[in-house]
N, C-alpha and C positions, 0 to 999 in steps of 0.2 A: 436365618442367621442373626444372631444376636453380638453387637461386642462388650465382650469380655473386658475388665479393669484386671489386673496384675499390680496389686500394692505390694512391695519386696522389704521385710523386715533385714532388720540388724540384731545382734543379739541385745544389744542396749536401748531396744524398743524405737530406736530411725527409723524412718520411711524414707530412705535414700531415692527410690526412686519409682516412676509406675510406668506402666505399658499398658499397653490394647491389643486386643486380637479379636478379630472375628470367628466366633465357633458356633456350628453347628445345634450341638446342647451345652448340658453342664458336665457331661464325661467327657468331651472333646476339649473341652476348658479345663477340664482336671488334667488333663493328659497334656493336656499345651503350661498347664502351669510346671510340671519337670523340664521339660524343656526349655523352657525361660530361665528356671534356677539355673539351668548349667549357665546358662550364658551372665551369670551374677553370683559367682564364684563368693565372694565378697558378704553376701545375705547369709543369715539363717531363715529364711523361710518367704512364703508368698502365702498372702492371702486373693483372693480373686472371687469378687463380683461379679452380678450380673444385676446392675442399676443400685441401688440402696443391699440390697441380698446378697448376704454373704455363701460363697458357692463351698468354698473347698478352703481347708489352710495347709499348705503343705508346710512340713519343716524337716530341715538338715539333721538327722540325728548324729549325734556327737559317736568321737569315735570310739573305738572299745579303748584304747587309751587313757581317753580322759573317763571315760565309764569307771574304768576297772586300772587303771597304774601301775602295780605290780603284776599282773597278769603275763605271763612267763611268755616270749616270742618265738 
């Protein structure tokens, strides 16, 4: 087991804040990285380490709203 870093962007390029988790691999760390975003509502995105090594970046994609505006409901 290795732990995992959780750095959680903002869209204004923040690092508001970081976390640990202990994972297995690096898909068990990608997997744990959505589940940390929900809990950080607030981010657009998580990048997540393992030591210096950057694992995964996940990111919030924007909604069809802001995509598409007039896009008929």
């Amino acid at each position: 087991m290795n732990v995992y870093q959780f750095h959680f962007l903002t869209g204004d390029g923040g690092r508001p804040t970081l976390d640990f988790s202990e994972c297995g691999d690096d898909a068990e760390a990608a997997r744990a990285a959505f589940r940390h975003l929900r809990q950080h509502r607030s981010c657009s995105g998580v990048e997540v380490y393992d030591g210096q090594r950057l694992v995964v970046t996940v990111a919030v994609p924007p909604s069809a709203e802001d995509v598409l505006p007039d896009a008929p409901r």
